[in-house]
C-alpha positions in Angstrom: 0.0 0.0 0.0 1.5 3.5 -1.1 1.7 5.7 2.2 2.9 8.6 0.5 0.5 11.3 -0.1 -1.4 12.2 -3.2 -0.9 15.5 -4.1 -3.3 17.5 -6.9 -1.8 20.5 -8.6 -3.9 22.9 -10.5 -2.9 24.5 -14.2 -3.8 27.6 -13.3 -4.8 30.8 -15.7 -4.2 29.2 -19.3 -2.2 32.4 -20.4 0.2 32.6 -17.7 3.6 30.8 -16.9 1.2 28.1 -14.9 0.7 25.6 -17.6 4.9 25.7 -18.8 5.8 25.1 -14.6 4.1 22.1 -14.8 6.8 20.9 -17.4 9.7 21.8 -14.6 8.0 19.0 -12.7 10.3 16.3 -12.1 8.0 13.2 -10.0 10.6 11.5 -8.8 11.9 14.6 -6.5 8.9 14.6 -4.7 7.6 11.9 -2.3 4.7 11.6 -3.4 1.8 11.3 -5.9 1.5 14.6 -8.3 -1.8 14.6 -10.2 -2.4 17.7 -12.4 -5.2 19.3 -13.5 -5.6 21.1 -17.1 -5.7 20.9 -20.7 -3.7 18.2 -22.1 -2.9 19.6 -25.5 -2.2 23.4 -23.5 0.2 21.5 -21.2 2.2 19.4 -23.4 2.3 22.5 -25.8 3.3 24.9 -23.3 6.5 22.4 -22.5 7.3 22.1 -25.9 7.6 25.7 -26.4 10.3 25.9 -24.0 11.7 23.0 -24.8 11.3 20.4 -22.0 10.1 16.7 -22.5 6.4 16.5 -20.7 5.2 13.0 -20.3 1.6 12.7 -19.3 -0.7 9.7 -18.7 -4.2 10.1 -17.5 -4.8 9.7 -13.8 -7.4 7.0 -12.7 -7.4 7.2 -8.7 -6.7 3.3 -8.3 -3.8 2.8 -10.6 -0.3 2.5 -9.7 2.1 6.3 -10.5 4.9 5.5 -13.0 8.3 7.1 -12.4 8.8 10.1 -14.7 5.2 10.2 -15.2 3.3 12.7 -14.0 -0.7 12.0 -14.5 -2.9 14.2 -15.8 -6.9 14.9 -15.4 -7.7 16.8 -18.8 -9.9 19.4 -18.5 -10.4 20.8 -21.9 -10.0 24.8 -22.5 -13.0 26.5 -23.5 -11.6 28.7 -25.7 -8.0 28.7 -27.5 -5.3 29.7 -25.1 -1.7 31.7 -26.2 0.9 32.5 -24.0 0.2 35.7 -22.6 -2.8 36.8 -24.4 -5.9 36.4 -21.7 -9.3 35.2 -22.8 -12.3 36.0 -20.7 -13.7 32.6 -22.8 -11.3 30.7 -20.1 -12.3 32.0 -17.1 -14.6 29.4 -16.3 -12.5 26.6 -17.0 -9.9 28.1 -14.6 -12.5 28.1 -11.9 -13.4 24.2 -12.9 -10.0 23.5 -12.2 -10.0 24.3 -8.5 -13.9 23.2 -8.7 -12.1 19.7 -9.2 -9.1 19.8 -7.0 -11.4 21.1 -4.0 -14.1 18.3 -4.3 -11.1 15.8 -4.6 -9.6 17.1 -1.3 -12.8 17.3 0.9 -14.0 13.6 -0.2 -10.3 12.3 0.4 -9.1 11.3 -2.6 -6.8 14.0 -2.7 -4.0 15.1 0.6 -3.6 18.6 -0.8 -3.9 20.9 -3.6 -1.2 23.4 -4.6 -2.4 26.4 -7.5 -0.8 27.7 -9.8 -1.8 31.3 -10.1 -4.7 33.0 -11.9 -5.4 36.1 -12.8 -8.3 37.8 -11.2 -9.4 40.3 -13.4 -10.0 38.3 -16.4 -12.7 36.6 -14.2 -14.0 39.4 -12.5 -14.7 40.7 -16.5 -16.2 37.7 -17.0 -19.3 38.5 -14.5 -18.2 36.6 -12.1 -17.5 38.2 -8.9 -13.9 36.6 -7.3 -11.7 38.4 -5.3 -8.9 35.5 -4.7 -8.3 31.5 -4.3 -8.6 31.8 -0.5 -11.8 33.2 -0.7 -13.2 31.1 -3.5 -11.9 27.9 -1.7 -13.1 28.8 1.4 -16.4 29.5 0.0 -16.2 26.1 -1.3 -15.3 24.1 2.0 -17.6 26.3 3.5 -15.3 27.6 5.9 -16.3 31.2 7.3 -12.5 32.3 8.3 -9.8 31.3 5.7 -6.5 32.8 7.1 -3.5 33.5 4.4 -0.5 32.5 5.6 3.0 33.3 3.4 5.8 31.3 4.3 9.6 31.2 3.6 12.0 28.9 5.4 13.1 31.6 7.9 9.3 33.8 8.1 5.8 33.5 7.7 3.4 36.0 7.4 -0.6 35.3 8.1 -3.3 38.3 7.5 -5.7 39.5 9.1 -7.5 41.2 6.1 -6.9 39.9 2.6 -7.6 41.9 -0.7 -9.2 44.4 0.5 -8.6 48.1 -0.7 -6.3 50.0 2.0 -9.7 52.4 3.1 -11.5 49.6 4.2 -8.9 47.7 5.9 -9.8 49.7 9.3 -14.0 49.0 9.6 -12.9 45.1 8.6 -10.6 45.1 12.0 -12.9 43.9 15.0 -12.3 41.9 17.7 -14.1 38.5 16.6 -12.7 38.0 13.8 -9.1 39.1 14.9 -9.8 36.3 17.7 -11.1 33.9 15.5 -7.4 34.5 13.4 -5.2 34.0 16.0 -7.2 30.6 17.2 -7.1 29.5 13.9 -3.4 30.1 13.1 -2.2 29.0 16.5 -4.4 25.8 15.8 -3.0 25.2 12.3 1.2 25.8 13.0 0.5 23.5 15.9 -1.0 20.6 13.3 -0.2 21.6 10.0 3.2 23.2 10.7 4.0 20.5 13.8 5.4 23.9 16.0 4.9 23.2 20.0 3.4 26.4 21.8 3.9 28.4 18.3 4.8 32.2 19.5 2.8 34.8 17.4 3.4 38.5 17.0 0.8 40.6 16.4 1.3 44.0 14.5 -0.6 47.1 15.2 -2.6 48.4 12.3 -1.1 52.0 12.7 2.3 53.6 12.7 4.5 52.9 16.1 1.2 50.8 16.7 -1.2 53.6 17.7 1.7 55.1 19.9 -0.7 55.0 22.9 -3.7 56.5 21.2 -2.0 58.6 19.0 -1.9 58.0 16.0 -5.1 55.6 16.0 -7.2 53.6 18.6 -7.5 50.3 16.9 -4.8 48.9 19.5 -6.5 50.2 22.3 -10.0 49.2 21.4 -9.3 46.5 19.7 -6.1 44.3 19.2 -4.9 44.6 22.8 -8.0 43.3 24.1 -7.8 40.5 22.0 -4.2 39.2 22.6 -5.1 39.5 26.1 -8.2 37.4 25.6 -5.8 34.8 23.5 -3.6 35.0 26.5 -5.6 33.8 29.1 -6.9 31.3 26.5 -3.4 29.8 27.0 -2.4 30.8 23.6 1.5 32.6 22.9 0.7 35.4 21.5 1.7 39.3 21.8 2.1 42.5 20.6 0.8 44.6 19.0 4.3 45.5 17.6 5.3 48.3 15.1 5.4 46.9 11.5 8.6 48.7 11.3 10.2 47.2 13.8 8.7 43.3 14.3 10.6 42.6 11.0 14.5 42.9 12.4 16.0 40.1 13.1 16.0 40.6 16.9 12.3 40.4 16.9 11.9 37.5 14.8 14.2 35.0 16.8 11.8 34.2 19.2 8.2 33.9 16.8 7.1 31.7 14.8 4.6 33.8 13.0 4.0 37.4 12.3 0.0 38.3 12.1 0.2 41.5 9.8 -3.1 43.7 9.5 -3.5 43.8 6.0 -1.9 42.6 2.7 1.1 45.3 1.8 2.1 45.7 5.5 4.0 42.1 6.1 4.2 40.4 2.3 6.4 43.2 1.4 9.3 42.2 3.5 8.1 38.4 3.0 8.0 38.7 -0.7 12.0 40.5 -0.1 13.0 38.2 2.0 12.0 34.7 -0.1 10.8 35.7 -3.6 10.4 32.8 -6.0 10.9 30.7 -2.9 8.1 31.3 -0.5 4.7 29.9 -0.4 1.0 31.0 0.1 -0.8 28.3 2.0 -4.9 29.1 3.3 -5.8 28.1 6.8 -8.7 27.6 8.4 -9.8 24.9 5.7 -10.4 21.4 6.3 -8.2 20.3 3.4 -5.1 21.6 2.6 -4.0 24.0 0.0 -0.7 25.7 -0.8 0.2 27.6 -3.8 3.0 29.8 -5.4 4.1 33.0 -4.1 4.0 35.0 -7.8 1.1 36.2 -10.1 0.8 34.7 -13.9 4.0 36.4 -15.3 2.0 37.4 -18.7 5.2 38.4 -19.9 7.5 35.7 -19.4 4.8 32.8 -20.6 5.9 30.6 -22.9 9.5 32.5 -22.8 11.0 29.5 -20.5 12.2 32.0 -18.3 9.8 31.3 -15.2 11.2 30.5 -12.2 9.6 27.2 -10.8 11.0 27.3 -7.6 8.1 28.7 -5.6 6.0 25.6 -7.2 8.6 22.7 -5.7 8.2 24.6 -2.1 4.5 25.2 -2.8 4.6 20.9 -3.4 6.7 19.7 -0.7 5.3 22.0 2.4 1.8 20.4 0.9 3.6 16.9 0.9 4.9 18.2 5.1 1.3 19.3 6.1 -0.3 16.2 4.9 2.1 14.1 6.2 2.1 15.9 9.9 -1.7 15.6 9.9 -1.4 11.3 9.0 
């Protein structure tokens, strides 16, 4: 019996460098099961373009993987697809690919799924309202709080708020949801991530963290009521720290996470400090998904020039999470 996990890995937007990082794949790195999901003809195309030898079989969940081999559910394209020219024709199929690798994960036949990225305004022109994977997945699982969580092998970054525009960041800061964020990511690097008694650091949401009142009351009314809540809950968690200061490397020795207030206050010095390395995994779900740390590249697709690093992380910390929650 294979004990190794089985591991489904979405295409991602046909346009983008998703389909030609699939082609980087090598199985036999990985221990475990890869299953990808996407056009066929796009995929093996996409490899060919840039030169790399692609060999595909089509995945039936009983069979036995072949080395060198990575299987492949076809999902066919609804509309032509060329390297860096979006379609809004494809933006359904796009969302039928992670239709497919979410149903897989919640009835088990899948461990985890890792994306590929996706661009979000082609779908948003298409009608349909989508703001992200986290929030499409979560809708999904049906899982009210999906936390993001970046990760590099020395830092990770969760959010509190997501893609949200920078004026509304403040009204989405209240004190059930911040709590429900910290139990959640507590919960999930003591399972998913194996950390005993992880230590989270909270950042304030303004400058010098309010500076007593200061320069904003969200600490006072808000986040320091909440860690202290967390506290007595028995959880390690404190703050709320300057964002300009949680980030040296004094602070960081002793946490495990950093919970950043909104989207371009922490993955900024993430993004600096693991580019093309880090991962994006969502928490709060009840199946496990990690993805790259880059958009689709429009500009390098089909070039050969994409880095495929950030995939192989994406691949083996979803290979570590399902393997620390056996």
């Amino acid at each position: 019996m294979n004990t190794e996990p089985t591991i489904v890995i979405t295409s991602g937007e046909p346009a983008g460098i998703g389909p030609e990082l699939i082609a980087f794949i090598n199985s036999t790195d990985f221990a475990a099961r890869l299953v990808i999901i996407g056009d066929e003809d796009l995929l093996l195309l996409r490899a060919k373009q840039i030169s790399k030898p692609l060999n595909l079989r089509p995945y039936q969940q009983h069979n036995k993987p072949e080395a060198n081999t990575l299987e492949v559910i076809n999902v066919p394209l609804y509309s032509a697809a060329k390297a860096g020219e979006l379609d809004v024709k494809n933006s359904n199929y796009v969302l039928k690919l992670l239709d497919i690798a979410c149903k897989g994960c919640l009835n088990g036949e899948f461990d985890a799924m890792v994306t590929a990225p996706l661009q979000k305004d082609i779908i948003n022109r298409a009608g349909i309202p989508f703001t992200g994977h986290t929030e499409y997945l979560a809708g999904l699982c049906d899982s009210p709080k999906p936390v993001m969580l970046l990760a590099t092998d020395s830092l990770r970054v969760a959010l509190a708020t997501t893609h949200l525009p920078l004026s509304q960041v403040p009204a989405a800061i209240n004190a059930q949801e911040l709590s429900q964020i910290i139990q959640i990511l507590h919960h999930d690097l003591s399972t998913r991530f194996a950390i005993d008694n992880p230590h989270i650091k909270v950042c304030g949401l303004n400058p010098h963290a309010g500076e007593n009142g200061y320069l904003g009351n969200e600490e006072i009314d808000i986040i320091i009521p909440v860690i202290n809540d967390m506290k007595q809950q028995g959880i390690n968690v404190s703050g709320p720290y300057p964002a300009d200061t949680v980030f040296t490397q004094k602070s960081l020795y002793d946490s495990d996470a950093i919970l950043a207030m909104y989207h371009d206050q922490g993955l900024p010095v993430l993004k600096h400090v693991g580019f093309n390395h880090a991962i994006n995994t969502t928490l709060g779900l009840p199946i496990i998904r990690t993805s790259v740390d880059h958009g689709t590249a429009l500009h390098l697709a089909g070039s050969g020039k994409a880095n495929p690093d950030s995939l192989f992380a994406a691949i083996t910390s979803a290979i570590t999470q399902s393997n620390n929650l056996r």
